[in-house]
Backbone as CSV, one residue per row, in Angstrom:
resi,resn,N_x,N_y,N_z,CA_x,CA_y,CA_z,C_x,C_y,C_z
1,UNK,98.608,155.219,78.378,97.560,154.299,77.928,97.685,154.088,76.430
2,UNK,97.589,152.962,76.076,97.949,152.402,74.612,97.056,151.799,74.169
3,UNK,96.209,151.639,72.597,95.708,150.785,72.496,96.932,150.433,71.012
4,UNK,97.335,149.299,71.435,98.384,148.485,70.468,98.307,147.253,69.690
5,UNK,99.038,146.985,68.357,99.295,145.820,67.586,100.236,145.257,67.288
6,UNK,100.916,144.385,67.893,102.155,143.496,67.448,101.923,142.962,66.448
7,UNK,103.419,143.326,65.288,103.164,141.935,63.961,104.109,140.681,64.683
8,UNK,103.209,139.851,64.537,103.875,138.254,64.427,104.554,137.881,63.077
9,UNK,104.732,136.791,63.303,105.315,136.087,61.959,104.388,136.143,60.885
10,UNK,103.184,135.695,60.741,102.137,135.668,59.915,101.080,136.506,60.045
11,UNK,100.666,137.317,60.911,99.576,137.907,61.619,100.006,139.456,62.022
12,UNK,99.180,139.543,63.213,99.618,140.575,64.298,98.162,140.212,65.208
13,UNK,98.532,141.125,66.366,97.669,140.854,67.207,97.383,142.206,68.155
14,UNK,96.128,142.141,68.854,95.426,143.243,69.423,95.849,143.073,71.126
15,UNK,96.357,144.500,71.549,96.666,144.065,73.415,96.356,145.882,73.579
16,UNK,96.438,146.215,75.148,96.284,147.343,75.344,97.219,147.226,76.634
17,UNK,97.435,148.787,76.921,98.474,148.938,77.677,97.904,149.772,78.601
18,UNK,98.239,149.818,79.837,98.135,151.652,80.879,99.446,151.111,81.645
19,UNK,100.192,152.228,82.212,100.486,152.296,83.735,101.973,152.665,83.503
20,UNK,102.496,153.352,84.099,103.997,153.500,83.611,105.009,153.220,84.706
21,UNK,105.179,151.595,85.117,105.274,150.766,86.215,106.685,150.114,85.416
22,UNK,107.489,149.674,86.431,108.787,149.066,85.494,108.864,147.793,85.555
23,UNK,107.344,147.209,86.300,107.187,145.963,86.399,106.392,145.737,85.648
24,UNK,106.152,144.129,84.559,105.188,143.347,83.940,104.039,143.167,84.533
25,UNK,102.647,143.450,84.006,101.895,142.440,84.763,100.958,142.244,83.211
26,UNK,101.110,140.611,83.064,100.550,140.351,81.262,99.010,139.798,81.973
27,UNK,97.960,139.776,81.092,96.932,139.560,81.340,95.851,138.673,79.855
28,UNK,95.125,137.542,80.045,94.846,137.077,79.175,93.782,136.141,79.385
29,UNK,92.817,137.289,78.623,90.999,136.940,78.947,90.673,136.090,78.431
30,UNK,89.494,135.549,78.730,88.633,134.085,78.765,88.289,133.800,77.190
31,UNK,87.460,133.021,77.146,86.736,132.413,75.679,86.300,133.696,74.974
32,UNK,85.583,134.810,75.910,84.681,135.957,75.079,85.671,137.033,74.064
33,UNK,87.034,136.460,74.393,87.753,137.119,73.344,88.031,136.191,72.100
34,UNK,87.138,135.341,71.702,86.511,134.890,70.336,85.048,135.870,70.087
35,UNK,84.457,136.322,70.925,84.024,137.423,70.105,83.668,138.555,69.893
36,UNK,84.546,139.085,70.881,85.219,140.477,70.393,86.519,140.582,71.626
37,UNK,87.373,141.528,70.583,88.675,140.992,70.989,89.159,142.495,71.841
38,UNK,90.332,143.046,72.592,90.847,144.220,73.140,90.551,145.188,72.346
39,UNK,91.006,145.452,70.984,90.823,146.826,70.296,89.946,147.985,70.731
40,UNK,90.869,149.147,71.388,90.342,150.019,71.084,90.003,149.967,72.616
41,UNK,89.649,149.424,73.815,89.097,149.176,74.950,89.870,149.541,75.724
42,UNK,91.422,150.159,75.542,92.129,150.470,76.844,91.753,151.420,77.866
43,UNK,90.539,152.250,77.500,89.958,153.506,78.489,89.256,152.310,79.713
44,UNK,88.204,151.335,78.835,87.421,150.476,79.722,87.992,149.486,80.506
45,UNK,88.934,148.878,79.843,89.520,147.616,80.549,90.789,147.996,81.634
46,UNK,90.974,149.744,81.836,91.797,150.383,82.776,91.693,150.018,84.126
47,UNK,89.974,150.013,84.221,89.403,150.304,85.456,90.355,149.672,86.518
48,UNK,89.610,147.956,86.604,90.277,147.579,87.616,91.917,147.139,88.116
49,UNK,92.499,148.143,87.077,94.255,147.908,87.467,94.595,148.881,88.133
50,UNK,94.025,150.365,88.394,94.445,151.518,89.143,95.478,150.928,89.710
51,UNK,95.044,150.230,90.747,96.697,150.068,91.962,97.712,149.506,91.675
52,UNK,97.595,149.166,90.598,98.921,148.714,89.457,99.468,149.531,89.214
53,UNK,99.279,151.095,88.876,99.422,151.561,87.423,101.007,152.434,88.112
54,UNK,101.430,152.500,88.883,102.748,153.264,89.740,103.452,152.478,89.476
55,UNK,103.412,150.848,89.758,104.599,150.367,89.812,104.684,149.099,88.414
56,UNK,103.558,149.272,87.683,103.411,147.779,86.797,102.818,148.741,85.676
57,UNK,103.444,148.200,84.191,102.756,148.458,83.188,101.977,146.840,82.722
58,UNK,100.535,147.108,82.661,99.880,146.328,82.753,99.306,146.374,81.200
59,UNK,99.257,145.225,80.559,98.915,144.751,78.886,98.116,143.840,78.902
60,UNK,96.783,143.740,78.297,95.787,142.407,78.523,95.954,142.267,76.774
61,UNK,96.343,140.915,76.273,96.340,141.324,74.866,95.002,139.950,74.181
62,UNK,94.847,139.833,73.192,94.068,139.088,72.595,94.565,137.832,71.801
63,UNK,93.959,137.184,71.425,94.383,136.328,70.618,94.489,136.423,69.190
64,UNK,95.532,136.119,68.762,95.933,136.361,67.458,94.744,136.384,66.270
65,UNK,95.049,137.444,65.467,94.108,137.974,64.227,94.626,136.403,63.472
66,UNK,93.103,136.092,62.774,93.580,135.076,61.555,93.987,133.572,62.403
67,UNK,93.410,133.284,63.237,94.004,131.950,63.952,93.664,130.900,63.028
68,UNK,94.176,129.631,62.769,94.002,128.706,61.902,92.969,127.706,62.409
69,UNK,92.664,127.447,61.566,91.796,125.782,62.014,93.222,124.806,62.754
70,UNK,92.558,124.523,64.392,93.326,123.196,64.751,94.216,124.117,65.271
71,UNK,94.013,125.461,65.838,94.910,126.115,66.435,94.970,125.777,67.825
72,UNK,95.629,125.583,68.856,95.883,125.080,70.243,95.851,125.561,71.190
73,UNK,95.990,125.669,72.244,96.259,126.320,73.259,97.697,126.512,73.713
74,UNK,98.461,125.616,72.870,99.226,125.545,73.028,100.192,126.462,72.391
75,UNK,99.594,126.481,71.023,100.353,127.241,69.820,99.567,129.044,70.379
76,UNK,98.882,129.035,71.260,98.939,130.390,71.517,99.822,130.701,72.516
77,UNK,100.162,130.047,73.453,100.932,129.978,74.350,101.973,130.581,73.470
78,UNK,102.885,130.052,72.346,103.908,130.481,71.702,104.033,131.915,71.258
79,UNK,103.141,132.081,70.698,102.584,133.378,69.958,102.690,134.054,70.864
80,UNK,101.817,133.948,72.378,101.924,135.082,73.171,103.466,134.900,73.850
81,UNK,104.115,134.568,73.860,105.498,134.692,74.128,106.498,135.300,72.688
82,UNK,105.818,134.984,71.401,106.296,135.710,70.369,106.268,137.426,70.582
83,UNK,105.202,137.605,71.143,104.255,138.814,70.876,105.296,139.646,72.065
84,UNK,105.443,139.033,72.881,106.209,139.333,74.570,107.559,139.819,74.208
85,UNK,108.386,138.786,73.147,109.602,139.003,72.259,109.409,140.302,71.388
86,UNK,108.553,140.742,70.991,109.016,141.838,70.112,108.235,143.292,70.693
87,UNK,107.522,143.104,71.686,107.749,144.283,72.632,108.320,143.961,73.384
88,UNK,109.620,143.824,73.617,110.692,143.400,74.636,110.079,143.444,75.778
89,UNK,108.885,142.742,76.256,108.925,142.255,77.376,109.594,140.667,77.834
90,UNK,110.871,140.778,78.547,111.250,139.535,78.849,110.675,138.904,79.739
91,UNK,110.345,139.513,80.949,109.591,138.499,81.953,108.318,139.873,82.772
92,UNK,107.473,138.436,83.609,106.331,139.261,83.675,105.426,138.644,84.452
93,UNK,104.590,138.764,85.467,103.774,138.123,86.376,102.459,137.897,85.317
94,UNK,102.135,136.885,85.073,100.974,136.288,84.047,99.689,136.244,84.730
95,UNK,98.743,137.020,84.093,97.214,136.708,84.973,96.544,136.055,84.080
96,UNK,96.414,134.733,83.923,95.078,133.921,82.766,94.180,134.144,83.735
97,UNK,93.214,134.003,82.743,91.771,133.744,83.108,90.815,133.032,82.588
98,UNK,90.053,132.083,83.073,89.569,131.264,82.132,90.443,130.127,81.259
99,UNK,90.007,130.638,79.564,90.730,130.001,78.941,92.505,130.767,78.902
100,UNK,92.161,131.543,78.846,93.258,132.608,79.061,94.148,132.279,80.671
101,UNK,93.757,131.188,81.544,94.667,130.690,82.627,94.953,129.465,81.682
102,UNK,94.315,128.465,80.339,95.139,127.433,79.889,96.135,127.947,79.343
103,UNK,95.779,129.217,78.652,97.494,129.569,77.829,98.296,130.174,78.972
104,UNK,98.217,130.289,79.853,99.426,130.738,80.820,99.695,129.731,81.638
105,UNK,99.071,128.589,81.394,100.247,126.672,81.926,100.604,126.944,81.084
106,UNK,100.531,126.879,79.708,101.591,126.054,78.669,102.340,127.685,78.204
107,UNK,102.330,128.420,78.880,103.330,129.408,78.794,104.293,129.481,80.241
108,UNK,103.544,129.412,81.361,104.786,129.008,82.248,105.282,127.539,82.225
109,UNK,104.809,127.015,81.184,105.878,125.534,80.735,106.765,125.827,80.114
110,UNK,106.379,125.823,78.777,107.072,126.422,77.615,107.915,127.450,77.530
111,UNK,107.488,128.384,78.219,108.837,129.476,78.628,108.497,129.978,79.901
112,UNK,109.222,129.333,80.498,109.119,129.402,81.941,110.135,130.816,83.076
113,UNK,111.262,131.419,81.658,111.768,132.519,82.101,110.707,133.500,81.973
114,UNK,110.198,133.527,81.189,108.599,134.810,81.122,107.923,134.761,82.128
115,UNK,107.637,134.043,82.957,106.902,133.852,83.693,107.351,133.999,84.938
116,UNK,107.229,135.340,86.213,108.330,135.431,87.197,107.126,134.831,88.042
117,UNK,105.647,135.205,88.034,104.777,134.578,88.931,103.791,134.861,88.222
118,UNK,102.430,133.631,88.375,101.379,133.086,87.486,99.996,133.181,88.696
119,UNK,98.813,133.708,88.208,97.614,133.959,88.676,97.136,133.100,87.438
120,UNK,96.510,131.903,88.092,95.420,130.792,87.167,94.160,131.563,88.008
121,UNK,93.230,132.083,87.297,92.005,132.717,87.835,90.766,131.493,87.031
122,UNK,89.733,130.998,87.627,88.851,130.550,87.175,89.195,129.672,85.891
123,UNK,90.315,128.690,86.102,90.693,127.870,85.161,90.409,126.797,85.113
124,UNK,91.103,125.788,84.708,90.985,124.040,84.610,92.039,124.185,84.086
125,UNK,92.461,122.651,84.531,94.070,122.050,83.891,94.018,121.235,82.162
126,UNK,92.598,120.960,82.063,92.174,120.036,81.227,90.866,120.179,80.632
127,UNK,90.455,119.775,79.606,88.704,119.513,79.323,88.201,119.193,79.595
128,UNK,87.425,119.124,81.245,87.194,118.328,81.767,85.747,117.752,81.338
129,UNK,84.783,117.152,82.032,83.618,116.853,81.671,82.374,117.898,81.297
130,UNK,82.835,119.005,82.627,82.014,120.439,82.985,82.143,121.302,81.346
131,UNK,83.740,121.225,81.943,84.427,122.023,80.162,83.515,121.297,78.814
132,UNK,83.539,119.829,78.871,83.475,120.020,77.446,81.787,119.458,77.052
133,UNK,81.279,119.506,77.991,79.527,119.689,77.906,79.063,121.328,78.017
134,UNK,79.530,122.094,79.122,79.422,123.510,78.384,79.663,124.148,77.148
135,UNK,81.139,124.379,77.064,81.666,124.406,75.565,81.078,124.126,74.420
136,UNK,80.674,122.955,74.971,80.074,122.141,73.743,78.695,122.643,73.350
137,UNK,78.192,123.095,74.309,76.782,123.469,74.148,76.556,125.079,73.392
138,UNK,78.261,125.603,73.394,78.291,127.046,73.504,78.198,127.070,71.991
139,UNK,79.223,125.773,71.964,79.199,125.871,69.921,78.047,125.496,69.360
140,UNK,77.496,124.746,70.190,75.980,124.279,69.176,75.286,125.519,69.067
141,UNK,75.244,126.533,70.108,74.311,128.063,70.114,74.952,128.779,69.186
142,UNK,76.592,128.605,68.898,76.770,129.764,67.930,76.599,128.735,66.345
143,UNK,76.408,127.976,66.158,76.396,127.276,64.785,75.107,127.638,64.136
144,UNK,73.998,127.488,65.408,73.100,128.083,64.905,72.230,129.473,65.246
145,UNK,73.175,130.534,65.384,73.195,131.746,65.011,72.427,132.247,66.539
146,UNK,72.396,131.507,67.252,71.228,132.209,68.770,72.047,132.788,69.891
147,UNK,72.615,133.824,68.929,73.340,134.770,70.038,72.499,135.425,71.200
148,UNK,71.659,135.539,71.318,70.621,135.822,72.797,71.007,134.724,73.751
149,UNK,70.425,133.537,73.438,70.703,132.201,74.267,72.104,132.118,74.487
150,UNK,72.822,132.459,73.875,74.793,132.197,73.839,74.551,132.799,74.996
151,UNK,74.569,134.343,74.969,74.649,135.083,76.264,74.164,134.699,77.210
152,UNK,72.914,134.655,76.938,72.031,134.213,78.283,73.141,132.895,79.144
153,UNK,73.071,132.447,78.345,73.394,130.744,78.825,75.095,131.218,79.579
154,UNK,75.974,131.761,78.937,76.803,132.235,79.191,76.969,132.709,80.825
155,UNK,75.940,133.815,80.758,75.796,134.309,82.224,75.493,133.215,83.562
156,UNK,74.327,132.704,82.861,73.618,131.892,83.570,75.006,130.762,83.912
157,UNK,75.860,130.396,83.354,76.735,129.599,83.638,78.491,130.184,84.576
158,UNK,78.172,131.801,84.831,79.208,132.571,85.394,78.914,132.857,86.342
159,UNK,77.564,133.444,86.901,77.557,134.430,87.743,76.776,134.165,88.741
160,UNK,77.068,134.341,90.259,75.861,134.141,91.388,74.445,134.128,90.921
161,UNK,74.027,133.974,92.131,72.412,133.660,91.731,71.904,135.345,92.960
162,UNK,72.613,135.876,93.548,72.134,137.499,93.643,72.438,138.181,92.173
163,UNK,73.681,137.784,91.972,74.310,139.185,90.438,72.989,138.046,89.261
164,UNK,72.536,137.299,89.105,71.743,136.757,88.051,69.915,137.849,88.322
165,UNK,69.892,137.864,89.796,68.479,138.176,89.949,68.844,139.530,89.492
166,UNK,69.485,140.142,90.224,69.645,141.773,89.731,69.627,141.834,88.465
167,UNK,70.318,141.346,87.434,70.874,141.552,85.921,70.290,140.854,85.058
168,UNK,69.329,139.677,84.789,69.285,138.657,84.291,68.408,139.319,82.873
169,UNK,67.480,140.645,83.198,66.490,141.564,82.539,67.256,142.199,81.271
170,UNK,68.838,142.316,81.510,69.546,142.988,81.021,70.612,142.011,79.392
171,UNK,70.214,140.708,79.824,70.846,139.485,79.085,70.566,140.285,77.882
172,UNK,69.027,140.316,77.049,69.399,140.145,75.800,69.637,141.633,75.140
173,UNK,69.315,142.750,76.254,69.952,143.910,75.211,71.581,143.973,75.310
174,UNK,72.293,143.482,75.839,73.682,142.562,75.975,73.755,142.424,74.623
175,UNK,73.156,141.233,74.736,73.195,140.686,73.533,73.526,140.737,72.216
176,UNK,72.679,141.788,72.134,72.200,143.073,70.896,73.967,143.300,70.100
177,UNK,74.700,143.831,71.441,75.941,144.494,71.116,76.674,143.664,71.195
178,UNK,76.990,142.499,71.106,78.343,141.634,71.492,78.055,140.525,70.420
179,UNK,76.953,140.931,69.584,77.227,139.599,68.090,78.097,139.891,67.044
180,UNK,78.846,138.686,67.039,80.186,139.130,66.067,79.568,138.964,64.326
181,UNK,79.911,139.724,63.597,79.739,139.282,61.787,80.066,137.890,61.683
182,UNK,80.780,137.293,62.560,81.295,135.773,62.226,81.529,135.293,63.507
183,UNK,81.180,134.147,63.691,81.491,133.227,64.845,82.683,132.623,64.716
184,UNK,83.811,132.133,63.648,85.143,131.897,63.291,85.992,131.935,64.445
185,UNK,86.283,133.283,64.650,87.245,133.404,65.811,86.622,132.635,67.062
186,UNK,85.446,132.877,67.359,85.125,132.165,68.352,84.949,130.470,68.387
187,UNK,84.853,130.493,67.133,84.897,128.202,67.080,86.204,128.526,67.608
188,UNK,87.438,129.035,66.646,88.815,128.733,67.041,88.732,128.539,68.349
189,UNK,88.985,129.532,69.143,89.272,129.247,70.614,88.474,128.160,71.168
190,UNK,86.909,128.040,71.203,86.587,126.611,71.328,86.748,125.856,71.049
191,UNK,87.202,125.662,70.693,87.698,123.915,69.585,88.927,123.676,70.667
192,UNK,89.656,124.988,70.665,91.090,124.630,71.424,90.638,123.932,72.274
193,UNK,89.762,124.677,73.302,89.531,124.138,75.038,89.034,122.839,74.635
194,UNK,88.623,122.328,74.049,87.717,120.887,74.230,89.291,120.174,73.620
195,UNK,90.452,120.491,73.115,91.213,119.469,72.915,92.612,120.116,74.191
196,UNK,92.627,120.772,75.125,93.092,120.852,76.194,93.280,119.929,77.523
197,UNK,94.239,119.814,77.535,94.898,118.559,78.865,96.860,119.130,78.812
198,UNK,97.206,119.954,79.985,98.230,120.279,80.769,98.761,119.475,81.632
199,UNK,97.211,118.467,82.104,97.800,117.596,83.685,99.360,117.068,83.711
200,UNK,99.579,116.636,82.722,101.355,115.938,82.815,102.326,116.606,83.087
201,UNK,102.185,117.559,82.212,102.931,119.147,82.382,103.063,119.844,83.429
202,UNK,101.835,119.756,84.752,101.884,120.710,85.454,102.869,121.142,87.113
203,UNK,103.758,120.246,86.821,104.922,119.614,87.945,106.199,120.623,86.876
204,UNK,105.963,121.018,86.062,106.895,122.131,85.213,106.760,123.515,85.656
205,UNK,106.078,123.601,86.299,105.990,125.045,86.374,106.682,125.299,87.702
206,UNK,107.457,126.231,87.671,108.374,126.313,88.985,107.791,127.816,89.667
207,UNK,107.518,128.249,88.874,107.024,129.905,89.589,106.591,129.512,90.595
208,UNK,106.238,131.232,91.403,105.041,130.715,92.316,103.542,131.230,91.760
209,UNK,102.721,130.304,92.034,101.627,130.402,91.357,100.283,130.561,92.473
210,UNK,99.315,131.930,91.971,97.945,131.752,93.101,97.525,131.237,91.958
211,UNK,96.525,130.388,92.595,95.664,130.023,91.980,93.960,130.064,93.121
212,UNK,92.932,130.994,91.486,91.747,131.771,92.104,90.262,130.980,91.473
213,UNK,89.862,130.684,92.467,88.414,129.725,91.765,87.239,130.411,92.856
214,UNK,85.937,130.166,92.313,84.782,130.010,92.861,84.110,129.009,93.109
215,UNK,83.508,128.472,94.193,83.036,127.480,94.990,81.955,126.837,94.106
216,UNK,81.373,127.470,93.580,80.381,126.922,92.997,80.373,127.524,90.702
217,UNK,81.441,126.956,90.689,81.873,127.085,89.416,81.184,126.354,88.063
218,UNK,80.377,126.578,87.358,79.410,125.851,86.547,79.841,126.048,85.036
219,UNK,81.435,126.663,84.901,81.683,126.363,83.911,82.671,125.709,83.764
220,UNK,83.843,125.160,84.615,85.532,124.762,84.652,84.944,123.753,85.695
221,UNK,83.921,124.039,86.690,83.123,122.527,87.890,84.820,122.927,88.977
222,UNK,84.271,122.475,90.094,84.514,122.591,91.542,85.952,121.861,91.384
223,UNK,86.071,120.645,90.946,87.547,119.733,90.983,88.864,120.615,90.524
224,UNK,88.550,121.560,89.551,89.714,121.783,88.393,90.669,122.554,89.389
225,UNK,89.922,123.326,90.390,91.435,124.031,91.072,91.909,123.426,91.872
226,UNK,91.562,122.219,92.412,92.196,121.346,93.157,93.009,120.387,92.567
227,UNK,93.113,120.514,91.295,93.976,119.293,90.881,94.969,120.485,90.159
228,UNK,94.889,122.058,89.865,96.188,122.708,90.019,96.708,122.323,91.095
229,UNK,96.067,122.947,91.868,96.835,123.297,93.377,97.448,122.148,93.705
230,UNK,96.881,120.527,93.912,97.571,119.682,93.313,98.633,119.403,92.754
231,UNK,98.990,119.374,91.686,100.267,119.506,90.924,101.165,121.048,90.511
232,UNK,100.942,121.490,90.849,101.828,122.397,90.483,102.512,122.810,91.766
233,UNK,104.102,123.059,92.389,104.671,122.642,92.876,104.782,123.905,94.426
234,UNK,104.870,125.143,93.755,104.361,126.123,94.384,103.379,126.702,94.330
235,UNK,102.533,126.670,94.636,101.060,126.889,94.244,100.362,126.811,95.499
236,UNK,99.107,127.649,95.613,98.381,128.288,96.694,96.998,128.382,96.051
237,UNK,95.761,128.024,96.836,94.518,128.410,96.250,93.764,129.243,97.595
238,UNK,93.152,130.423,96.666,91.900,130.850,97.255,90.803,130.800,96.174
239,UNK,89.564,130.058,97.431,88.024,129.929,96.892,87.402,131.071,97.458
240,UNK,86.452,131.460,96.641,85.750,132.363,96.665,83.825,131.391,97.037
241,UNK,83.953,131.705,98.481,82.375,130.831,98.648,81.077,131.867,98.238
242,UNK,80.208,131.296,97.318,79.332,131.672,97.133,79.250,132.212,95.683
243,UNK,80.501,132.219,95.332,80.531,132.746,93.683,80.971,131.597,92.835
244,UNK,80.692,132.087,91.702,81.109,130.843,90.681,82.221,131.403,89.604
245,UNK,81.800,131.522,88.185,83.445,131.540,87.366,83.641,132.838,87.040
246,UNK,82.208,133.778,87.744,82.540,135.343,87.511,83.332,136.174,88.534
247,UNK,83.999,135.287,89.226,84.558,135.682,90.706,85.463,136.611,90.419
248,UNK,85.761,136.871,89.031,87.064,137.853,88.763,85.795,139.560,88.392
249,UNK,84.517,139.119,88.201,83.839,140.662,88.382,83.114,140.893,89.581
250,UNK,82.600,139.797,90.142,81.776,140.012,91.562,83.101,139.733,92.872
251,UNK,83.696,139.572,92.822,84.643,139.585,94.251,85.296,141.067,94.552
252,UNK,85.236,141.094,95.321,85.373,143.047,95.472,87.415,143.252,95.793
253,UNK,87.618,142.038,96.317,88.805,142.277,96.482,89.819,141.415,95.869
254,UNK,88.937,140.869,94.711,90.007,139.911,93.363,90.792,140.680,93.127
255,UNK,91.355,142.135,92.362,92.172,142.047,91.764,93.392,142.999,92.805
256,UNK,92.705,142.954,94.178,94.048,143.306,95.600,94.375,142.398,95.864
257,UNK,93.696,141.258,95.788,94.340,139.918,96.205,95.893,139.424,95.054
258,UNK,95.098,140.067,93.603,96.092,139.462,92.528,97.354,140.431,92.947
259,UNK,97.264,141.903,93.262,98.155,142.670,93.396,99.428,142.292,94.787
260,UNK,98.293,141.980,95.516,99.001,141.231,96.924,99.574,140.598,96.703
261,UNK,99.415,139.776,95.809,100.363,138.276,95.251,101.615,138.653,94.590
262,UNK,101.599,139.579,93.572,102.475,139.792,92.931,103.650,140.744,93.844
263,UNK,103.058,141.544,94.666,103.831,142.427,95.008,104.628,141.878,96.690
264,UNK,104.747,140.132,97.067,105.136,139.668,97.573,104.259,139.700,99.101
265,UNK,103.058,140.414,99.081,102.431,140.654,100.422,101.344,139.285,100.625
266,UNK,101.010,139.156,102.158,100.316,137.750,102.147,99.380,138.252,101.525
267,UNK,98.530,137.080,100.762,97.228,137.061,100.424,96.155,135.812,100.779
């Protein structure tokens, strides 16, 4: 178990490691890693890889320290293939999620040898309408400092309406702990998603690709995994009925399904 920092060209960046597996499995979380990033979390973020950990060394890393204004989704895509280059990982089954499934299109585009097979979990191909009226709403809450409502709204836009009744009491002492000294990192990555569109691109990707959504999705909206599954050439979807974009913490058998996938068994 590692908690690790790659230097980049200009930077370095935060990822964590477990499992002493001789297979890849790269991993790369949603928007909330604008505000707060892997460091230091490899005990917590272990949990749900156990059945990985024999045959896959498994790395969820973050997005680059110091990102610029007008940084892309695209230009992370690079970076995290920089980052891949100097811990000699050459190739590797990719799990995005979220925003973290846009940088793994334009990484199984862009370097498409890295990529031996791709899990788009709770993504979109594009900004879509859903994307960029949420989003949009996310930045107006952090501009003006109402990190309670961020969360709240956050949840309220992820998670069933059983996991909301149980938990909903719990939003703002959440809260409490997950406000960053600066919202910065987190515009960056938003800004990206609202100037995101793959659709042209997505007939490039040759892997084989699952692709994982929830039925009732209120932050990426119901269309976006159908227009992967759609274009991308090998590609497979499972919906999750009754859940929405938190389907990667409330589905009990998300991450056997991801393992199933990778390890060539039906799913």
């Amino acid at each position: 178990m590692k908690n690790g920092r790659v230097l980049l060209e200009d930077t370095d960046m935060d990822y964590v490691s477990f499992g002493n597996g001789s297979k890849n499995l790269i991993v790369l979380p949603g928007l909330s890693d604008g505000l707060t990033t892997v460091k230091g979390k490899a005990l917590v973020l272990r949990a749900p890889y156990k059945r990985f950990l024999k045959e896959y060394t498994v790395s969820i890393f973050s997005r680059k320290n110091g990102m610029p204004e007008g940084y892309t989704i695209r230009q992370m895509a690079k970076d995290q293939a920089l980052a891949l280059d100097k811990l000699g990982i050459r190739s590797a089954a990719v799990l995005g999620v979220s925003q973290g499934g846009m940088i793994a299109q334009y990484l199984a585009i862009d370097h498409p040898r890295r990529v031996e097979k791709l899990i788009l979990a709770v993504t979109a191909p594009n900004a879509n309408d859903v994307v960029k009226d949420v989003v949009g709403s996310w930045i107006e809450m952090a501009k003006q400092g109402d990190h309670v409502r961020l969360m709240v709204d956050t949840a309220e836009k992820m998670y069933s309406t059983p996991w909301l009744e149980k938990n909903r009491n719990l939003f703002p002492l959440m809260a409490r702990f997950t406000k960053p000294k600066s919202y910065e990192r987190f515009f960056r990555n938003a800004y990206a998603i609202l100037d995101f569109d793959a659709r042209a691109e997505l007939p490039k990707i040759s892997c084989p690709t699952l692709i994982i959504a929830g039925e009732a999705d209120r932050t990426v909206g119901n269309e976006a995994p159908h227009v992967l599954v759609g274009s991308i050439p090998d590609s497979t979807l499972h919906v999750y009925q009754g859940l929405g974009h938190g389907a990667f913490e409330e589905a009990k058998d998300f991450y056997d399904r991801i393992y199933g996938f990778c390890s060539g068994q039906s799913v």
